[in-house]
C-alpha positions as a printed Julia matrix, in Angstrom:
318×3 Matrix{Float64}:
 -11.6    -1.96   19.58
 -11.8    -1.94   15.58
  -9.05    0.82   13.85
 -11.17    3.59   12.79
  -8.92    5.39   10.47
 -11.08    6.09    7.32
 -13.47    3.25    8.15
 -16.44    2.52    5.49
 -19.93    1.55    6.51
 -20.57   -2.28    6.3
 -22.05   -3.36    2.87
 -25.9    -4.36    3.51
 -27.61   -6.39    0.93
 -30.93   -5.12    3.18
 -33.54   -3.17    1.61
 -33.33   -4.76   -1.57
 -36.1    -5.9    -3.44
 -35.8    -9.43   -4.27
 -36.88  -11.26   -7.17
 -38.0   -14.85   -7.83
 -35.01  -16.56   -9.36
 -35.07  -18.51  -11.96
 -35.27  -22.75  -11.27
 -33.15  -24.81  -13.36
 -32.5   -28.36  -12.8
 -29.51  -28.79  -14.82
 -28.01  -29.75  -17.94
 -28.44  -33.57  -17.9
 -28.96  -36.46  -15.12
 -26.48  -39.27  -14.21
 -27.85  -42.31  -11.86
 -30.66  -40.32  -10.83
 -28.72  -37.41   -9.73
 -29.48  -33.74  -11.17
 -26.6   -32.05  -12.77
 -25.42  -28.08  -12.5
 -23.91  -26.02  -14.94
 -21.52  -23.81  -13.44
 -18.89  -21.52  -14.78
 -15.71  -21.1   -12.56
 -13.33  -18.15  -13.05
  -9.76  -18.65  -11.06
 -10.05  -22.59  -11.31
  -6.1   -22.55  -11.5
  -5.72  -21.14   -8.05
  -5.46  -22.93   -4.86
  -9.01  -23.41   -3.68
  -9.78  -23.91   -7.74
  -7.67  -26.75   -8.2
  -9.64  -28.25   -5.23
 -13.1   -27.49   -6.19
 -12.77  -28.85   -9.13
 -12.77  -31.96   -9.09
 -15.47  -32.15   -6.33
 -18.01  -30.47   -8.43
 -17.12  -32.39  -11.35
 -18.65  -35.57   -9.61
 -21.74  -34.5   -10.52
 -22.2   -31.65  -12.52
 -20.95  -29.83  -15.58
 -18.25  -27.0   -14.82
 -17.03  -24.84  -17.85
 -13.77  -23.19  -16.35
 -12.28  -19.51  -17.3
  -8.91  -18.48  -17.58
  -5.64  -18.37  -19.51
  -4.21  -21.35  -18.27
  -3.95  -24.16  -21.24
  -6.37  -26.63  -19.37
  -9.13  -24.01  -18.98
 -12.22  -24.72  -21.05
 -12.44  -21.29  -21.65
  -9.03  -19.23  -22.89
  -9.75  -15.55  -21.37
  -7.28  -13.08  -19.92
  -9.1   -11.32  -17.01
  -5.83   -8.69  -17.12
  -7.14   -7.5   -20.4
 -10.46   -6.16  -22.37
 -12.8    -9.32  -23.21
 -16.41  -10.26  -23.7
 -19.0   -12.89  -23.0
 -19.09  -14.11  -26.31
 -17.58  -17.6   -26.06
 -19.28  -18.22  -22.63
 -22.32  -20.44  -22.47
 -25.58  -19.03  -23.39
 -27.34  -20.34  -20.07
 -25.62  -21.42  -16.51
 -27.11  -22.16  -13.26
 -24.58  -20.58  -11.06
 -20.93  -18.65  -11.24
 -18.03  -18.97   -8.85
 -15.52  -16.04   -9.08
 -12.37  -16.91   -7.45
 -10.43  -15.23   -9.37
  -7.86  -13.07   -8.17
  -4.11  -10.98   -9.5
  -0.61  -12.97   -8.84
   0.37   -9.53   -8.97
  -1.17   -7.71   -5.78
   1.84   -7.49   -4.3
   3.34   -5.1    -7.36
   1.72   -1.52   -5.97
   1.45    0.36   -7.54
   3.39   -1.18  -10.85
   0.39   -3.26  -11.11
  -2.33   -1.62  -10.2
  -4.25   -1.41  -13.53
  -3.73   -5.13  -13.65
  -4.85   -5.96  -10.51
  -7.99   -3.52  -10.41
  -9.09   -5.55  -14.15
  -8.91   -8.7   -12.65
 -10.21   -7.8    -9.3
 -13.11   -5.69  -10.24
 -13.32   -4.98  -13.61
 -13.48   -8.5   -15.24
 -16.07   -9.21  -11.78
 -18.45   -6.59  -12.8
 -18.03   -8.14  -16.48
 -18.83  -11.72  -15.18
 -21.98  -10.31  -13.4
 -23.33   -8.49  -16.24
 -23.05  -11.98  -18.47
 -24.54  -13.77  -15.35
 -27.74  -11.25  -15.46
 -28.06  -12.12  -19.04
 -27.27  -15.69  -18.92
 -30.11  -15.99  -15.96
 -27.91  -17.62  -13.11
 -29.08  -17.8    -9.78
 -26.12  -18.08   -7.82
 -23.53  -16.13   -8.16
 -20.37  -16.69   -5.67
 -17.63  -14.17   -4.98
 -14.42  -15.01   -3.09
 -13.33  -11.58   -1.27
 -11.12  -11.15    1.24
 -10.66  -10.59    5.46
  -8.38   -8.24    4.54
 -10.94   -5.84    3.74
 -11.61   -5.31    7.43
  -7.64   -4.22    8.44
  -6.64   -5.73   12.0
  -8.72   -5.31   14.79
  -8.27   -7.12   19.04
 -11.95   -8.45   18.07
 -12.85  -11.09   15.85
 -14.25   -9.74   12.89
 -18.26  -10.65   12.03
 -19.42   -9.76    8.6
 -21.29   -6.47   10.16
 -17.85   -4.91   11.02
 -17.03   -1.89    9.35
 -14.63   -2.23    6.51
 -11.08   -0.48    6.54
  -8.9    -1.95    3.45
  -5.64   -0.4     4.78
  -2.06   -1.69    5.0
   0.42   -3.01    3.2
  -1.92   -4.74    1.21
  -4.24   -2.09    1.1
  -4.28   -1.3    -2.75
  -5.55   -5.1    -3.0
  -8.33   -5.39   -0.33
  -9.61   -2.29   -1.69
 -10.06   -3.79   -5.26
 -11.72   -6.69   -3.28
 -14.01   -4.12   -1.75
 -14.74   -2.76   -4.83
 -16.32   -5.86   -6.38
 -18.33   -6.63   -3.0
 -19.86   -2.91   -3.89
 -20.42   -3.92   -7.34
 -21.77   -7.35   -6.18
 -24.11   -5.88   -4.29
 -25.6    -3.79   -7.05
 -27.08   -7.58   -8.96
 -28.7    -8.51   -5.7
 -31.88   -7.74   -7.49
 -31.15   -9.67  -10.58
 -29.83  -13.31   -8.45
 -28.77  -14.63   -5.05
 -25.11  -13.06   -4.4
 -22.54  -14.91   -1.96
 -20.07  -12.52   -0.56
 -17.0   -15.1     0.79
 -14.45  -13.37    2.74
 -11.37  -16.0     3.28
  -8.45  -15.49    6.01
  -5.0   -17.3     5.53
  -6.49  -20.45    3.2
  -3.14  -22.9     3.06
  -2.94  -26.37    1.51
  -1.29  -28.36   -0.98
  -0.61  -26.78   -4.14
  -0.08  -23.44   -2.91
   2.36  -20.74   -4.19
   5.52  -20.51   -2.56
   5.1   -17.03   -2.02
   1.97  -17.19    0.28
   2.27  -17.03    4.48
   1.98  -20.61    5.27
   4.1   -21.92    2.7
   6.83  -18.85    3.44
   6.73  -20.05    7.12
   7.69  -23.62    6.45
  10.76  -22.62    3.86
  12.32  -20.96    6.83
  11.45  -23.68    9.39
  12.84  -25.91    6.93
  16.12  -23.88    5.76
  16.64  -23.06    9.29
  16.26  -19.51    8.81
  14.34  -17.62   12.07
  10.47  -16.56   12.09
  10.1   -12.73   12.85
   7.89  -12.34   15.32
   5.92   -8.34   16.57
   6.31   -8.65   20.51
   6.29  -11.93   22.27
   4.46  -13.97   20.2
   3.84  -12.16   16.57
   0.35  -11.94   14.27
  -2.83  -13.88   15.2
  -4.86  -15.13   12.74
  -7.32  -18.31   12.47
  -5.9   -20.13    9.14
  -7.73  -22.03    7.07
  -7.4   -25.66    5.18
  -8.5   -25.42    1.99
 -10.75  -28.13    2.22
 -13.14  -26.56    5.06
 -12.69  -23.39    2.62
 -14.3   -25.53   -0.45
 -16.85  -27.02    1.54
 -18.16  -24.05    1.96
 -18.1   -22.93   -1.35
 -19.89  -26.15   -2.03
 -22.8   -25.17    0.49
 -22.55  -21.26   -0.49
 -24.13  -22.8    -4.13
 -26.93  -23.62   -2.38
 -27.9   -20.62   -0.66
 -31.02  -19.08   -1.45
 -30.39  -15.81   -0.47
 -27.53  -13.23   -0.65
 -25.04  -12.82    1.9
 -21.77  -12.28    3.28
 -19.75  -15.02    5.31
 -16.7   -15.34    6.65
 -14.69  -18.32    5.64
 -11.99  -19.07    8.87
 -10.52  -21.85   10.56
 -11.08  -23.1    14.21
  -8.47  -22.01   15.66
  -6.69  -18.37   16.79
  -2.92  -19.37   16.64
  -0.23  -16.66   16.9
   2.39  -16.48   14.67
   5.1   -18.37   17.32
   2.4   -21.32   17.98
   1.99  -21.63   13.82
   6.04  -22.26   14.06
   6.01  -24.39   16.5
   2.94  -26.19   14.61
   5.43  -26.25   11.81
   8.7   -27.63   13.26
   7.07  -30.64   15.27
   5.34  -31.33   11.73
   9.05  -31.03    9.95
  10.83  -32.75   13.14
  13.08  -29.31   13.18
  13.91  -27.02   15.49
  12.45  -23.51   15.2
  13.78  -20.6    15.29
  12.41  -17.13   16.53
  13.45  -13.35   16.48
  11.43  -10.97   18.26
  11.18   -7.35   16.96
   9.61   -4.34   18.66
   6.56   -4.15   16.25
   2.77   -4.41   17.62
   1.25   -7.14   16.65
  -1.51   -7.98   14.78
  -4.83   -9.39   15.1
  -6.51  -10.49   11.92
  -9.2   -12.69   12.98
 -12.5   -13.77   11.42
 -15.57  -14.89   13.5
 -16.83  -17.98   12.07
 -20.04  -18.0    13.72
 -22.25  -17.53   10.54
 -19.8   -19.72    8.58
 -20.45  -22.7    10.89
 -24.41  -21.94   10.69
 -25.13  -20.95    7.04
 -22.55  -23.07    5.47
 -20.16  -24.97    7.3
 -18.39  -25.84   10.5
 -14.77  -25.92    9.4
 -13.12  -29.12   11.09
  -9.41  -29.31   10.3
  -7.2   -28.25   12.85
  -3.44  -26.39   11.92
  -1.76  -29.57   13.29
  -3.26  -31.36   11.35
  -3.24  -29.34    7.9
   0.05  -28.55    8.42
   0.72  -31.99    8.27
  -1.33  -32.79    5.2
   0.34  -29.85    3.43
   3.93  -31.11    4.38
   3.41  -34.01    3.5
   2.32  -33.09   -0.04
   5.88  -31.8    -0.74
   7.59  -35.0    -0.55
């Protein structure tokens, strides 16, 4: 059954009245093939620093951010304007999110202006700058936990310790779905993306500290949180596809697998060659759990097991 403290109503890009997009073919050709423009906001973060390079095969990617090798110097925390982005682009990828949405409510101002405000900035230059894909990286957490896999009709119910931060998600999927008229809008809602090159402070990498130090993993009840985590490769193959989209949506982006938290340490410590250690608590545990039946249909079928990108992660700290 899905919590239904304070639930909202599922956002519905239905009942919209769509427009004929705009058709560009690109800023230039190489070897026959036609090349994108694309903007990308957040290419500093984990599934940034693996897009990248992928889309920069074959097309021309102007990135956004404060970070030194951005090709665009912008603060997202702070009051800025469209004036040094491109004229024209094809398409916009928005991964951007706050280091700081674990500071409530310190940081709340920060995190709502990169979250939402600087979004609903980056849509209004998109109108203007006639894209016709626009992609927005969201978050599961937006649903809460639920015993049921969560499809992208579920009510949404940003609650939790991490409530302040889903809810600034959930804000920019409402304001997303405002500029439905205006291009196609992809709605991505990631759960648990790991891989190498991610902050130390995330789950996965947390996980394999302790593993590693030899300190225990808490777990609610027998066997702890469930969730279906996913490598950040299946993640950017999606992204890849959700360019192509001609229509606006909202998709889940999971991994294969349901794993509770004691399987995900055991995952860890054959990968490590350790011994793990657990400590059950009398909590309830969780179930945060995203169907990834449309993912697999619309976009694509994510393929890398935990053992395996466990391994690939571990092996990228040596």
């Amino acid at each position: 059954m899905l919590i239904e403290q304070h639930p909202y109503p599922p956002l519905s890009f239905k009942g919209r009245k769509e427009k004929k997009m705009p058709n560009f073919t690109g800023a230039k050709t190489k070897k026959g093939v036609s090349l994108m423009n694309y903007l990308l906001f957040g290419a500093s973060g984990l599934i940034g620093t693996h897009l990248l390079p992928i889309l920069e095969e074959t097309n021309t990617v102007h990135t956004v951010g404060r970070r030194n090798n951005s090709t665009i110097n912008v603060d997202l925390e702070s009051e800025w304007n469209a004036d040094d982005l491109p004229d024209r682009i094809d398409s916009v990828i928005y991964l951007a999110q706050s280091e700081k949405f674990r500071d409530f409510p310190e940081s709340a101002e920060s995190v709502f202006c990169v979250n939402t405000l600087s979004l609903l900035r980056a849509f209004d230059y998109a109108r203007r700058a006639g894209v016709r894909t626009f992609v927005y990286t969201s978050t599961g957490g937006v649903y809460g936990k639920s015993d049921e896999p969560f499809d992208e009709k579920c009510s949404l119910s940003p609650l939790g310790e991490l409530g302040y931060y889903a809810a600034t998600k959930m804000c920019g999927e409402i304001v997303a779905e405002n500029y439905t008229p205006y291009m196609n809008v992809v709605v991505l809602r990631p759960f648990f993306v790991y891989g190498p090159g991610q902050r130390k402070d995330m789950l996965i990498p947390r996980l394999v500290e302790r593993v590693r130090n030899g300190q225990s993993i808490q777990l609610a009840g027998e066997d702890g949180l469930h969730i279906n985590p996913t490598y950040v490769e299946d993640a950017v193959r999606a992204i890849q596809q959700a360019l192509s989209v001609n229509t606006s949506c909202k998709v889940n982006i999971g991994g294969p697998e349901v794993l509770s938290l004691r399987r995900i340490g055991e995952h860890i410590g054959e990968a490590l060659g350790k011994e793990v250690r657990f400590e059950q608590t009398d909590g309830v545990p969780a179930r945060i759990v995203g169907s990834i039946e449309k993912m697999s249909r619309l976009l694509w079928r994510p393929r890398v097991s935990f053992s395996q990108g466990i391994k690939m992660y571990i092996d990228s700290l040596l």
